[in-house]
VOBA-1610 file (N, C-alpha, C; in pm, whole numbers, padded with zeros to 5 digits, always signed):
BEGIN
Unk+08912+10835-06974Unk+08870+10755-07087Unk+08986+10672-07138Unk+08960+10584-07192Unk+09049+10483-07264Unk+09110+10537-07379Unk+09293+10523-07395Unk+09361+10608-07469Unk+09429+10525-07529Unk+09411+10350-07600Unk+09452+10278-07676Unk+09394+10216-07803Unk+09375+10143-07822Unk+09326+10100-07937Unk+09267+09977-07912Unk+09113+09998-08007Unk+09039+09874-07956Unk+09055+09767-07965Unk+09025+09632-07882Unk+09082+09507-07942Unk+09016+09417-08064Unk+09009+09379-08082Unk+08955+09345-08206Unk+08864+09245-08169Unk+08717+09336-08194Unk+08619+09258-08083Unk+08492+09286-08207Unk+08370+09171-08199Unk+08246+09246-08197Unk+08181+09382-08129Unk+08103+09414-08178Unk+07998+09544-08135Unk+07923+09535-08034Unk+07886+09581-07943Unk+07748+09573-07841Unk+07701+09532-07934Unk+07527+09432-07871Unk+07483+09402-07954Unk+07364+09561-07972Unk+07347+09632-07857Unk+07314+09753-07839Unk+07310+09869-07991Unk+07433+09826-08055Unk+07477+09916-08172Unk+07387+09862-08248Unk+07317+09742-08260Unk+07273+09696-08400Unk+07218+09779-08482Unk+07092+09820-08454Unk+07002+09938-08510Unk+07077+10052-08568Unk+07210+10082-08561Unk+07296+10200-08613Unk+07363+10151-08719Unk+07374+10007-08793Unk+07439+09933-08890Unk+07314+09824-08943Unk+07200+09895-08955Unk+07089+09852-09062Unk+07135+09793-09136Unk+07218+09854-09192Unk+07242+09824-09343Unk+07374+09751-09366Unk+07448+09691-09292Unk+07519+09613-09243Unk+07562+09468-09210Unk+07619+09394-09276Unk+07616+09254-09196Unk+07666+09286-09044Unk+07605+09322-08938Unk+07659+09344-08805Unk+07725+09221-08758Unk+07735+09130-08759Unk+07815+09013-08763Unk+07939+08992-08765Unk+07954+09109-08884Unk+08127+09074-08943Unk+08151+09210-08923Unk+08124+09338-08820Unk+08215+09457-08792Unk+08256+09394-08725Unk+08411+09456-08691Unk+08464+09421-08546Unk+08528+09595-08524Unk+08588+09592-08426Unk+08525+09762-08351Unk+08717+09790-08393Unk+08822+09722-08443Unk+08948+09718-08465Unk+08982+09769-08602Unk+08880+09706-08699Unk+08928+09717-08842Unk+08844+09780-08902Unk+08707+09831-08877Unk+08647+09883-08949Unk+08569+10044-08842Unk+08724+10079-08805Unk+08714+10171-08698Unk+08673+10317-08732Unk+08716+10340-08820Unk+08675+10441-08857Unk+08525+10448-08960Unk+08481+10359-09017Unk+08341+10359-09023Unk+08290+10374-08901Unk+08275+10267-08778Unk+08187+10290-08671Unk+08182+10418-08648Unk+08340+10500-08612Unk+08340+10634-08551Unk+08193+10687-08615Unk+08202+10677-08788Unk+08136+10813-08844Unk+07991+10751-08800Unk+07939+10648-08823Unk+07805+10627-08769Unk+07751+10626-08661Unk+07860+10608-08527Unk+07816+10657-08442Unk+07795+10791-08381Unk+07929+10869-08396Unk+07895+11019-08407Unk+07782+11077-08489Unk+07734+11002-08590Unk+07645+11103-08651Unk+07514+11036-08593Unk+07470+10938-08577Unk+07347+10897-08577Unk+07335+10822-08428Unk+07459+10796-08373Unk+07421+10762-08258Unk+07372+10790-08106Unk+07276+10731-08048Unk+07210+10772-07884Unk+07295+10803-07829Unk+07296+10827-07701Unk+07372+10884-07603Unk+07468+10810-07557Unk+07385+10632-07558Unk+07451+10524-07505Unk+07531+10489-07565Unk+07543+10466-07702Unk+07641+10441-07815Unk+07717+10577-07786Unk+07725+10670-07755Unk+07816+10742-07748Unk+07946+10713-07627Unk+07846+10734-07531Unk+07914+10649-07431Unk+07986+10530-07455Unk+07994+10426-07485Unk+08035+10297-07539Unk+08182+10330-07644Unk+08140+10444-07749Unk+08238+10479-07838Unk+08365+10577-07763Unk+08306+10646-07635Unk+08407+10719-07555Unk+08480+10573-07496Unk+08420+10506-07392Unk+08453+10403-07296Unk+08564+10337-07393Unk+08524+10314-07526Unk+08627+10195-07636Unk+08747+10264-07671Unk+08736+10317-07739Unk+08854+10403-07793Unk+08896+10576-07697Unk+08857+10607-07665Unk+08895+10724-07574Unk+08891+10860-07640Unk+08847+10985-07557Unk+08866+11105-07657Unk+08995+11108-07734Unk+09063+11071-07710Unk+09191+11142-07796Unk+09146+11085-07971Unk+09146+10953-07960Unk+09089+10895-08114Unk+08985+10935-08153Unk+08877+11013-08021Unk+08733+11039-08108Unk+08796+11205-08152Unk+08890+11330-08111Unk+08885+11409-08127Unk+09032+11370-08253Unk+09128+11273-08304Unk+09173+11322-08385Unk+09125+11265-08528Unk+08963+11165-08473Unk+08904+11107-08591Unk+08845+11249-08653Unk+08764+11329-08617Unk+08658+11405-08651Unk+08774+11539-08665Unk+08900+11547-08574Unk+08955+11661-08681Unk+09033+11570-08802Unk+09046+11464-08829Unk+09129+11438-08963Unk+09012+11408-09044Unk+08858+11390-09036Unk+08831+11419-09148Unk+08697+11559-09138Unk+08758+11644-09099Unk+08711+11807-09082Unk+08573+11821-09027Unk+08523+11749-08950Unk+08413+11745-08879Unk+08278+11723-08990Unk+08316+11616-09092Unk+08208+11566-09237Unk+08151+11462-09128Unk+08015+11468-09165Unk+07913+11322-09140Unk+07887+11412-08958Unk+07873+11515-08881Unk+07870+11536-08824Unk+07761+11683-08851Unk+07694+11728-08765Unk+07597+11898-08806Unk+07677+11939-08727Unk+07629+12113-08746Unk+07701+12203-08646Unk+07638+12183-08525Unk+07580+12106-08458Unk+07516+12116-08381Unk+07620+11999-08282Unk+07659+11893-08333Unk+07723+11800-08312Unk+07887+11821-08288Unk+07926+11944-08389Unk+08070+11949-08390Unk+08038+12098-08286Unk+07965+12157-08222Unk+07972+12210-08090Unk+07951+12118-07984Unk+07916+12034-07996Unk+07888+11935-07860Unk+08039+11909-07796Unk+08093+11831-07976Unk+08227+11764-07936Unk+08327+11864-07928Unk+08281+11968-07976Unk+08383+12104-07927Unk+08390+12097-07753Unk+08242+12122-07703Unk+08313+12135-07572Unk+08322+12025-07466Unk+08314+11867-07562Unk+08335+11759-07467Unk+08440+11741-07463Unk+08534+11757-07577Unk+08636+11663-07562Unk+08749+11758-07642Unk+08738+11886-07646Unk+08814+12012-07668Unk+08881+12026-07824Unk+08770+11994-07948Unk+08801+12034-08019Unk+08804+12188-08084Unk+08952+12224-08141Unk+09003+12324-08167Unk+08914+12442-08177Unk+08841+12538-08126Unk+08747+12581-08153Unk+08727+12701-08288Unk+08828+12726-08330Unk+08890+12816-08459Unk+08899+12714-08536Unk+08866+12535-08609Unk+08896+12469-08661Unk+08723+12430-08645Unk+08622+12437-08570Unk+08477+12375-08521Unk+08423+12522-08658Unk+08463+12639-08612Unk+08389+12717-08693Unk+08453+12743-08816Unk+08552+12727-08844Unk+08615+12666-08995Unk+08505+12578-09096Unk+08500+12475-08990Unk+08415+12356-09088Unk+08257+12389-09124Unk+08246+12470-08997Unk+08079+12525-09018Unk+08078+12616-09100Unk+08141+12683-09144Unk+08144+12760-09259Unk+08145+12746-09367Unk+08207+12614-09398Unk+08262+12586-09532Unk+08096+12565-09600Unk+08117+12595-09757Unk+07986+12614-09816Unk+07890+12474-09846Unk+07993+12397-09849Unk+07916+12259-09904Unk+07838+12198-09746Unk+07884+12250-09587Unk+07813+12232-09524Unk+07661+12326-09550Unk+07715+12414-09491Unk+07613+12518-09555Unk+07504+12493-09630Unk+07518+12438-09740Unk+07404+12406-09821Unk+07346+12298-09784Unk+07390+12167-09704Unk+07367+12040-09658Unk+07272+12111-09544Unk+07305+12167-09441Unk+07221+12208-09324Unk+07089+12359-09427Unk+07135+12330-09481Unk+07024+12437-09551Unk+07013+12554-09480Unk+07151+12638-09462Unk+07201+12726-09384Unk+07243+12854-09516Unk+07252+12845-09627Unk+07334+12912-09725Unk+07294+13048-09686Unk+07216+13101-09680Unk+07163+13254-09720Unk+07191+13338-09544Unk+07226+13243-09496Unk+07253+13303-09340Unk+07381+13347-09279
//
């Protein structure tokens, strides 16, 4: 995978539908990098996933989602990227624990 930094480009036009709410026009995949990350990890197809590996490379997708503690992601998601791209796995069940997930996945009483 690609282990630099993106160039400062438009989006597939593929992504549109994941930035509804968006002037998609004016992202570019350089400066507003860490928004895309979180919308594509959380809401994005397989293909947008792909695309977000191919652009930026695991290393940026695994030290985006551990610097901000695996938020905007389910437990379901931060096991995926646990065993795609080898996040910490004593740091995956850290975050699934924490209570304010918990109550978001409507997990509390379990």
């Amino acid at each position: 995978m690609h282990s630099g930094t993106a160039p400062s480009t438009a989006l597939p036009e593929s992504l549109r539908p994941l930035f509804w709410d968006c002037d998609f026009t004016m992202l570019d995949a350089a400066v507003q990098r860490d928004f895309i990350f979180g919308r594509v990890l959380a809401s994005g197809p397989l293909d947008a996933l792909r695309w977000l590996r191919r652009t930026y490379g695991d290393d940026m997708i695994r030290d985006w989602i551990i610097r901000h503690r695996g938020r905007q992601l389910s437990s379901h998601q931060l096991r995926f990227w646990e065993t795609i791209i080898g996040l910490p796995a004593v740091d995956v069940r850290d975050w699934i624990a924490e209570p304010e997930r918990r109550v978001w996945e409507g997990t509390l009483g379990r």
